[in-house]
Every structure is written in structure tokens, then in C-alpha cells.
N, CA and C atoms as a LAMMPS dump frame, in Angstrom:
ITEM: TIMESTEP
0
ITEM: NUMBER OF ATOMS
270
ITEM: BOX BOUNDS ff ff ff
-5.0000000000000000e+02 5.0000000000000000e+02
-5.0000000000000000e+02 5.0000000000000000e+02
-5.0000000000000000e+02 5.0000000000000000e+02
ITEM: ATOMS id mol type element x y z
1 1 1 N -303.938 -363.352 252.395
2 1 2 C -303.641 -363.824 253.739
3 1 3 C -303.415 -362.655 254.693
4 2 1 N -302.665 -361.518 254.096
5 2 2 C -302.973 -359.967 254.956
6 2 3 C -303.51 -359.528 255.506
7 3 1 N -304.778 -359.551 254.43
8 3 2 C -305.86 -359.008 254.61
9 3 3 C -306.434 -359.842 256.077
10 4 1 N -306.658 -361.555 255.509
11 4 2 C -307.48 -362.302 256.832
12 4 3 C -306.894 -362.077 257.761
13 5 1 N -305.429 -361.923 257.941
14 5 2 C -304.917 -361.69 259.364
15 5 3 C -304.938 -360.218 260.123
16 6 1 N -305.197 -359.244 259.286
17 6 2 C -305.618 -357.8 259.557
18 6 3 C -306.72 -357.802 260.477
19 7 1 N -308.107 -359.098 259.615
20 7 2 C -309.04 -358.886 260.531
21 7 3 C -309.156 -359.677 261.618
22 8 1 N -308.796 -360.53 261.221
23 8 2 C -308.54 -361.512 262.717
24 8 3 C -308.06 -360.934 264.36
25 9 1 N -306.797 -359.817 263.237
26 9 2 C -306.439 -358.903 264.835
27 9 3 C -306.809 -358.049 265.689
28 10 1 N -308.361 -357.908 264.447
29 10 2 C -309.384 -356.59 265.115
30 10 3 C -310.419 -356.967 265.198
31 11 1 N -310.586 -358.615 265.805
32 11 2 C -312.076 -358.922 265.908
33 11 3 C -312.732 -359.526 264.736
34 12 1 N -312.45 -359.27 263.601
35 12 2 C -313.407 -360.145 262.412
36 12 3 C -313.104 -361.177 262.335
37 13 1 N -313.794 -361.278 261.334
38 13 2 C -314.181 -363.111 260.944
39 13 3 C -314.284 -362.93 258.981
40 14 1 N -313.221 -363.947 258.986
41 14 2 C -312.923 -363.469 257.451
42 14 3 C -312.153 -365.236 257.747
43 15 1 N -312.357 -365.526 256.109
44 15 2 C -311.867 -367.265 255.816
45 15 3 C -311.368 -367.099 253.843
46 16 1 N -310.878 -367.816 253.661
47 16 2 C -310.665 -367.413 252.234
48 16 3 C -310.028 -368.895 251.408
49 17 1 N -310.324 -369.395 250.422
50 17 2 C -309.575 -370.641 249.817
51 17 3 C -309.25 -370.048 247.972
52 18 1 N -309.026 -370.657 247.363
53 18 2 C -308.395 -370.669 246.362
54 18 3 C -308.802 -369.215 245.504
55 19 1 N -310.318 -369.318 245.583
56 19 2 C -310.68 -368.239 244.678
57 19 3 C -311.735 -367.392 245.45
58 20 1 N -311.66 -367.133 246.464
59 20 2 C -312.675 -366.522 247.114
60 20 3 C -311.882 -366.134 248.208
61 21 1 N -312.835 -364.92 249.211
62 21 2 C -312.481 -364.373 250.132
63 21 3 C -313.772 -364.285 251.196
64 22 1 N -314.354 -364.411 252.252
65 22 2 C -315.448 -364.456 252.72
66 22 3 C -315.549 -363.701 254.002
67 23 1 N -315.914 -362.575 254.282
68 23 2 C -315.818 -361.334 255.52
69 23 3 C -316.982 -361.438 256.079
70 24 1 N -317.383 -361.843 256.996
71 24 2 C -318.46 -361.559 257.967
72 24 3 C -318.67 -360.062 258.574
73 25 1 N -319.611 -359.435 258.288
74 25 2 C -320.025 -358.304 258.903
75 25 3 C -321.201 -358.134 259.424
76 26 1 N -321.258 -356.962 260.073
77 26 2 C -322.485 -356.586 260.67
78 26 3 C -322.885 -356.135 261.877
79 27 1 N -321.04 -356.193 262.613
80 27 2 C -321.093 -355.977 263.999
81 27 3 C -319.81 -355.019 264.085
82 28 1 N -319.583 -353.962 265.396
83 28 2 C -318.192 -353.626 265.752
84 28 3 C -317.065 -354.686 265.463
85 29 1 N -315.708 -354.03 265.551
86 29 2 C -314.596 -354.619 265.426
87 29 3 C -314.378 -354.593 266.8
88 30 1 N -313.35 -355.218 267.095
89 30 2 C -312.498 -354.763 268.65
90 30 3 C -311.825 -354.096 268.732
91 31 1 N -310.66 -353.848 267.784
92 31 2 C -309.57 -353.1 268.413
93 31 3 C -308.491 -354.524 268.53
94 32 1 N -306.907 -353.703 267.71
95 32 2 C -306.195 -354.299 268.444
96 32 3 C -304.427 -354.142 267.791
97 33 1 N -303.778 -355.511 267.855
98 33 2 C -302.474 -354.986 267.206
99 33 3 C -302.288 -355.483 265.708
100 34 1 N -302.011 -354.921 264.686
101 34 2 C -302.018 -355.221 262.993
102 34 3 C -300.749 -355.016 262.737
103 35 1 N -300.043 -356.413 261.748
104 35 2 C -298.968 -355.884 261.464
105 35 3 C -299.436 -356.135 260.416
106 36 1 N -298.723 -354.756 259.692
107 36 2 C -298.885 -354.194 257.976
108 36 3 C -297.763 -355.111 257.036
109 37 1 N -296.998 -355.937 257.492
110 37 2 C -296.317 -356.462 257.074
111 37 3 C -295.601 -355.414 255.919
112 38 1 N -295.329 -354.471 256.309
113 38 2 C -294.558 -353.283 255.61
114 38 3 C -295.366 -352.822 254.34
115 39 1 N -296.821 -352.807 253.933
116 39 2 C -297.25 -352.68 252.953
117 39 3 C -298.243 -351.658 253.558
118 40 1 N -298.407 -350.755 252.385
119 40 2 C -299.098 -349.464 252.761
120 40 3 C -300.448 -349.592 252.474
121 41 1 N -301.351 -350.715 251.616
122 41 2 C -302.718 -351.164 251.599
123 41 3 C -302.908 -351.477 252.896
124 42 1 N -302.339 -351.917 253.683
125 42 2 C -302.415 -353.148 254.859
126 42 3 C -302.586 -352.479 255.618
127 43 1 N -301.571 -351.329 255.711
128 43 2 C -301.878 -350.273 256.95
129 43 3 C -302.745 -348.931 256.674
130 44 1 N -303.042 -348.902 255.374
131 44 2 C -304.238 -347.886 255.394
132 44 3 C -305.701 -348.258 255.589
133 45 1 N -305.88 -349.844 255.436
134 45 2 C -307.058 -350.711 255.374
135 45 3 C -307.16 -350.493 256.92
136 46 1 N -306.02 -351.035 257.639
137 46 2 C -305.981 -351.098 259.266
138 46 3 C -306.452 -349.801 259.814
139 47 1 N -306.066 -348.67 259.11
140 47 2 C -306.493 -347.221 259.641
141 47 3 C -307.808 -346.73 259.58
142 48 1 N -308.336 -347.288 258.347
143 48 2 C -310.005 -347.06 257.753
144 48 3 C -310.844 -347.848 258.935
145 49 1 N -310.266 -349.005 259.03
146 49 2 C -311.329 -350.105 259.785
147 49 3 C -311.117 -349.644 261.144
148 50 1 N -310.402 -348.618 261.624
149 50 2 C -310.084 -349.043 263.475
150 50 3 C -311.402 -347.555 263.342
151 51 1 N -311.724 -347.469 262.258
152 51 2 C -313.224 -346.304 262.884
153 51 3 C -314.082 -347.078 263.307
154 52 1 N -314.445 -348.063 263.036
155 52 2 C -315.407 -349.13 263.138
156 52 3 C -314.945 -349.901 264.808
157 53 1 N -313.915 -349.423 265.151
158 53 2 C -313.615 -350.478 266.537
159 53 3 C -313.986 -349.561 267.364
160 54 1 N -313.706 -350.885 268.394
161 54 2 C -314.526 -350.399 269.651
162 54 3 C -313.618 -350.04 270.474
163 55 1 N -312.069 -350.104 270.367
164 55 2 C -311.297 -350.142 271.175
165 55 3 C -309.786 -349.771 269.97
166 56 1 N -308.808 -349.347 270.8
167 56 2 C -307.871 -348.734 269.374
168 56 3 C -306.747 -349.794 268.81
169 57 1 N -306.65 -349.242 267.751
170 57 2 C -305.753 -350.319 266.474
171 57 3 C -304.365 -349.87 266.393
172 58 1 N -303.498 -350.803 266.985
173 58 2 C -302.26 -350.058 266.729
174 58 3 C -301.662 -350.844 265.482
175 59 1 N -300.922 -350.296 264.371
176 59 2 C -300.01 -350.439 263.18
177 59 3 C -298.988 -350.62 263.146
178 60 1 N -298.597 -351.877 262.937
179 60 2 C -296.906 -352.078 263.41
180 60 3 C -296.46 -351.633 261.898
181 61 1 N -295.358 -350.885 261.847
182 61 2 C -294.715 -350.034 260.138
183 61 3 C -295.704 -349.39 259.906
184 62 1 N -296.525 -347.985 260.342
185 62 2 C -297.631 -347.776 259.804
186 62 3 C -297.148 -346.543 258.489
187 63 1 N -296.159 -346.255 258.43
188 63 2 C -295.321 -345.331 258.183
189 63 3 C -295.363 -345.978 256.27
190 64 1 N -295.288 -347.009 256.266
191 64 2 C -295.401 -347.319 254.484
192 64 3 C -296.057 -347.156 254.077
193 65 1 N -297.299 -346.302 254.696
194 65 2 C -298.314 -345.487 253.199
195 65 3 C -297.475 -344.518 252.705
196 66 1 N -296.133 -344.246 253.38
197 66 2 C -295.49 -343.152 252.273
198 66 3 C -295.277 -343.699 250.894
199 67 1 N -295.299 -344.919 250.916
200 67 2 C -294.819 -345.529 248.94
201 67 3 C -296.087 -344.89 248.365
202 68 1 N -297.187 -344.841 248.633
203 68 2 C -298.482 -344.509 247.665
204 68 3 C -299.071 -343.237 248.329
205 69 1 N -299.133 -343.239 249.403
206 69 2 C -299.78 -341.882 249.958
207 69 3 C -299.082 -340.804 251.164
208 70 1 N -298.145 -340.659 250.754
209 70 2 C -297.253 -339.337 252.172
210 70 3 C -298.155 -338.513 252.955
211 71 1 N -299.257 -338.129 252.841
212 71 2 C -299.996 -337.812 253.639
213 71 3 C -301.417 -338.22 253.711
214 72 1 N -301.764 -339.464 254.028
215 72 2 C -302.649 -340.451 254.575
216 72 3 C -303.235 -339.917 255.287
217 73 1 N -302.035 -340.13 256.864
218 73 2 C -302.566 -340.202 258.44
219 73 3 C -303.243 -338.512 258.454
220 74 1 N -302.365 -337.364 257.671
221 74 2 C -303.391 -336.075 257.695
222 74 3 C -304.664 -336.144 257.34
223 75 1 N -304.675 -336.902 256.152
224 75 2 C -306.409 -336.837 255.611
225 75 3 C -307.336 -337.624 256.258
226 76 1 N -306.539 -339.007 256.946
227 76 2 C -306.949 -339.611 258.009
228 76 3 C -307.841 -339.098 259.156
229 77 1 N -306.957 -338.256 259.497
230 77 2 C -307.231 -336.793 260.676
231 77 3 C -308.464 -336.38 260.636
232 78 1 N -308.815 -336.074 259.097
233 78 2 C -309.272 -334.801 258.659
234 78 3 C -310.965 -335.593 258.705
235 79 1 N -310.857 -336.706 258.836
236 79 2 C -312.044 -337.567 258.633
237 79 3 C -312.685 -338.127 259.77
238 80 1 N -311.94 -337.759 260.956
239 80 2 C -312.172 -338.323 262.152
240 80 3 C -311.015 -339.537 262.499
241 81 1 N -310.164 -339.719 261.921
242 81 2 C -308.915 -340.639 262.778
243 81 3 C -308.207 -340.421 262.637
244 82 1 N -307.297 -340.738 264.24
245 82 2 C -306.494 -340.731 264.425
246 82 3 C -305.007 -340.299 263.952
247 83 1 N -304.297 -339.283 264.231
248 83 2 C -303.029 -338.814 262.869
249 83 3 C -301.793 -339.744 263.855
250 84 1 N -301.23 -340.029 262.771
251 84 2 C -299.663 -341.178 262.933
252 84 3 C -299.315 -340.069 264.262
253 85 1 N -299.165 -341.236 265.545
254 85 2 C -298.115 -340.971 266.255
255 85 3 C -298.781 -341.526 267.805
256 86 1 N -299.54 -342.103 268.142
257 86 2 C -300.9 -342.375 268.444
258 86 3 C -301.912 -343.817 267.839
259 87 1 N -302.099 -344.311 268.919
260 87 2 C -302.692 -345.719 268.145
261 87 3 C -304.244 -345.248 267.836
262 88 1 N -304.17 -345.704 266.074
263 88 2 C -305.259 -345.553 265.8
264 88 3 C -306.242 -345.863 266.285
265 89 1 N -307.731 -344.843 266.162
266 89 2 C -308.856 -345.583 266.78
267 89 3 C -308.985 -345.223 267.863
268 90 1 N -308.387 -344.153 268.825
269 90 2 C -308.554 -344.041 270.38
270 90 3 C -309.35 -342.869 269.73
């Protein structure tokens, strides 16, 4: 349910029932506001995908990739986005 609401907030189109998950692609994202619901998949997924937008992704808690990754938003950087402090994606 994260996940669908991740993309929902950046423009996709994603539906999902019992045993499946279903993502429409093929076009830009928009851009927009994601809450990570304090989980550091949620907000590193949100960070990967706002390359793909057209407009920037801000991360509400973006700060909990420290449980799995303390320096993310650097390697983030290092790839072309955005480093924590700054809405992703501009």
C-alpha cells in the first residue's frame, strides 16, 4: 500500500489486490509530496524515482535511510540527485 501511495503522489498509476501489484509505465512522473511513512525503502524508492519526474519530490522523514543506508542521499548526489536538504528532483 506504500509503495501504491508513493506513486500516486508522483503521478503514477499503480493498483494492487491480494496477490499482485500492477505499475503502469512508460511516461514521466510529476513530481510531488511522498510520505515515507518513516521507512527507509519508501524514501529511497521516492529518491530513485523523482529522476524520472518532471517536477521535484519532496520526502516527508527522508532521513530513515539511516536504518539501512547512512549515506544514501551522498551516493544519491553522486548519480545525479539531489543530496538531503533540498527537495528531491529539482
Amino acid at each position: 500500500a506504500a509503495t501504491i501511495d508513493l506513486l500516486h503522489a508522483i503521478g503514477g498509476e499503480a493498483q494492487a489486490d491480494e496477490n499482485t501489484m500492477t505499475i503502469k509505465g512508460g511516461r514521466k512522473l510529476t513530481g510531488g509530496v511522498v510520505d515515507s511513512y518513516n521507512d527507509h525503502r519508501i524514501a529511497m524508492t521516492a529518491a530513485v524515482a523523482s529522476l524520472w519526474c518532471e517536477h521535484p519530490v519532496t520526502i516527508c522523514t527522508p532521513m530513515s535511510v539511516r536504518k539501512s543506508y547512512p549515506h544514501f542521499y551522498d551516493d544519491f548526489a553522486k548519480i545525479g540527485g539531489v543530496s538531503y536538504g533540498s527537495s528531491v528532483g529539482e
